[in-house]
N, C-alpha and C positions, 0 to 999 in steps of 0.2 A: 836371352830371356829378360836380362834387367831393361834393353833399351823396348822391348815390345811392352810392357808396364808401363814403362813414360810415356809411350806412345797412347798407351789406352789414358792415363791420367792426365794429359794433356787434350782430347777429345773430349773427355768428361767434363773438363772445366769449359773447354768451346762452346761444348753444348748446354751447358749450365747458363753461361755469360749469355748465349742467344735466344735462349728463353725468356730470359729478364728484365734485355734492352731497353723492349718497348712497353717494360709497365713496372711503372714504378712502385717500390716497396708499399707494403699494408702500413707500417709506421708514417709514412709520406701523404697518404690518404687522409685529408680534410675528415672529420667523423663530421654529422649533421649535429649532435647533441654541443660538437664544443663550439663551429661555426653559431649555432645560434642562441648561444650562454649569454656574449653582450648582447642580442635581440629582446630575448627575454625578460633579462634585466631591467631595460626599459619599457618593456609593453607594459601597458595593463588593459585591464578588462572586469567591468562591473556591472549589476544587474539589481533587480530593483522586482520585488512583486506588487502587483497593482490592483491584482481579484483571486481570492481564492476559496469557493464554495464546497463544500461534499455534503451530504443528506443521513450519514450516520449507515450508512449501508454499502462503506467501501466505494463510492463513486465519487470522486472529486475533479474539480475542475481549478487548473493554475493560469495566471498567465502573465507577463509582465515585460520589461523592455529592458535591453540591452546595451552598454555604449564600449565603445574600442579606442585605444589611444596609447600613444609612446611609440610610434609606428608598427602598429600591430596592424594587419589588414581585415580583422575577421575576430571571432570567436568561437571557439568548437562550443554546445551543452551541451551536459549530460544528465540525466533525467533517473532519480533514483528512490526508490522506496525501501527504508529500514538498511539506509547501505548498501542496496543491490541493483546493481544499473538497470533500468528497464525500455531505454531509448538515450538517442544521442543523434548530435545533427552539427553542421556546422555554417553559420552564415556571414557570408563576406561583407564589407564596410564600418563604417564606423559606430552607427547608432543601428535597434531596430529592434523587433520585439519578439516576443516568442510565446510559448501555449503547450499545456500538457494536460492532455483528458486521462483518464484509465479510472478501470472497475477493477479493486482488491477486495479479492475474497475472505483473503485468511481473519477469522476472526481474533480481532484484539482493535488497541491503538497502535497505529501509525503515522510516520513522520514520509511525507515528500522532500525531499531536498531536492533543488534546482542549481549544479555547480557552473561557471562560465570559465571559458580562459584563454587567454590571449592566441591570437594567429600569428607566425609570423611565417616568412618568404623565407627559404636558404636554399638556394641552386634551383629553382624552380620548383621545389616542394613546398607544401603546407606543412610547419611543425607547429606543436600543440606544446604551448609554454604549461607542462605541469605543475612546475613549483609557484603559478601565480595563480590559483585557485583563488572564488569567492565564491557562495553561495546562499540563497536562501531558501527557509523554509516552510511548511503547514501543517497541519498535525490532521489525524480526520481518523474516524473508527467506523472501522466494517464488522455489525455488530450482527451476529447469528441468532437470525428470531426464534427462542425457544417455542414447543408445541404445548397447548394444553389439553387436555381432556379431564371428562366427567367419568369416572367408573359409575356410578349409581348412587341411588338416593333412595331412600324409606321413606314412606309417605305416613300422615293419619288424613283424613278426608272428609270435612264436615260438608252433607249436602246444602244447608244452610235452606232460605237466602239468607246471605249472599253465604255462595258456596265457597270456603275456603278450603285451604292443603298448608298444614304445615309439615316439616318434614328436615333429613337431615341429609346431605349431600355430599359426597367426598369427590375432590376434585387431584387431579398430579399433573407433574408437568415433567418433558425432557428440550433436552437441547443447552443448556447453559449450565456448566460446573458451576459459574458464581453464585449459583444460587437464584429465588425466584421471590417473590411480594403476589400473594394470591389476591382476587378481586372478584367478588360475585354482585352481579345485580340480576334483571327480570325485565326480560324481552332487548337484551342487548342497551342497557341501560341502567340509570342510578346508581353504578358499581359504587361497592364500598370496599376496603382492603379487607381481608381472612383475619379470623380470629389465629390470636397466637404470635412467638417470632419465630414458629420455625417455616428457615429459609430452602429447605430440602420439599416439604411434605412427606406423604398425602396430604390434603390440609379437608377438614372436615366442616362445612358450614349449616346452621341453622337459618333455614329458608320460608318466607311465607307469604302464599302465591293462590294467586284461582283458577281454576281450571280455564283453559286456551291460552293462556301466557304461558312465557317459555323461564326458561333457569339460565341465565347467562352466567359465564366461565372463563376467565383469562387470567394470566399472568402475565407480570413484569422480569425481565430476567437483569442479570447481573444485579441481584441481589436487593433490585427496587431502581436501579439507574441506567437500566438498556432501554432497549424494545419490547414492543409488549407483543405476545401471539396474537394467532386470532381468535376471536371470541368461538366458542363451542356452547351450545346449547340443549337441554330436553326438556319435552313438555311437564309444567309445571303437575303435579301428582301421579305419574306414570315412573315405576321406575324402570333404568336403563337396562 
């Protein structure tokens, strides 16, 4: 029994040893992260913006140029808004430029950053030097145009001539927690801001107008420093 035991423990190691032979231990195995530690080290990679436009309604346009050096072959970008990658690309050589369009909806301010970073070569792979990060960046607000409307107006009505209407109007608005800046003028014109500073409403105006002219109605939101809705209007002595 004892020599049938050696006999299996001596098979186990055979078969163990020829498994092995022909592939050397995982500790022996080159990692790519430590092969391209000294690459790294000397690459770099910088970037540079040159145009960066947006319209205040989340659409911006970047763009800018590239350069590669310390034997780097390339640069990976990455393309992020508020910290959250939203593209990434990577181009070989040493100089050259790059471009990032997109439309953000979420309303607030936000920030584009544009990160670059070195290429380098190890065993025929492309690695991405992370710890030599640069980037830059743009700022741009994608602002959500508040709605207004007119609930109604009260009229008094002299036939005249000239026939006039004076009268008193309440206007509200949604769409913007910060707040709003009311604006009434006549016939989508001579706006003047609402009596008052409340930034909420209703806001109530005294209006005076002749009849076939209209009541023009708008607000400004974020609290007098957004966008303004569209104008809303009703006929000048008729109420709504």
């Amino acid at each position: 029994m004892a020599a049938a035991r050696s006999l299996v423990a001596v098979l186990l190691l055979a078969a163990a040893g020829a498994g092995t032979a022909g592939t050397p231990a995982l500790a022996d195995t080159p990692k790519p992260d430590r092969a391209a530690a000294p690459l790294c080290a000397a690459a770099r990679a910088t970037l540079a913006m040159t145009s960066f436009t947006e319209d205040h309604r989340g659409n911006f346009r970047a763009s800018g140029t590239w350069q590669a050096s310390g034997g780097a072959v390339g640069v990976a970008l990455e393309y992020r808004i508020d910290s959250d990658r939203y593209g990434a690309e990577s181009q070989r050589g040493s100089a050259g430029k790059w471009a990032y369009v997109d439309s953000f909806r979420e309303c607030d301010f936000h920030t584009a950053r544009i990160h670059v970073f070195p290429l380098v070569v190890v065993a025929g792979r492309d690695v991405i030097c992370l710890d030599q990060d640069q980037s830059v960046a743009g700022n741009f607000e994608s602002a959500c145009l508040p709605t207004a409307e007119i609930v109604g107006c009260d009229w008094r009505c002299e036939a005249g001539p000239p026939a006039v209407c004076a009268g008193t109007c309440t206007g509200r608005a949604s769409g913007d927690l910060g707040g709003y800046v009311p604006f009434w003028g006549v016939d989508d014109r001579s706006y003047e801001a609402g009596q008052g500073d409340d930034r909420a409403g209703p806001w109530q105006q005294r209006i005076t107008c002749s009849p076939g002219q209209q009541v023009s109605f708008k607000v400004r939101g974020r609290a007098g420093t957004g966008g303004f809705s569209a104008a809303v209007d009703v006929p000048c002595g008729q109420a709504k």
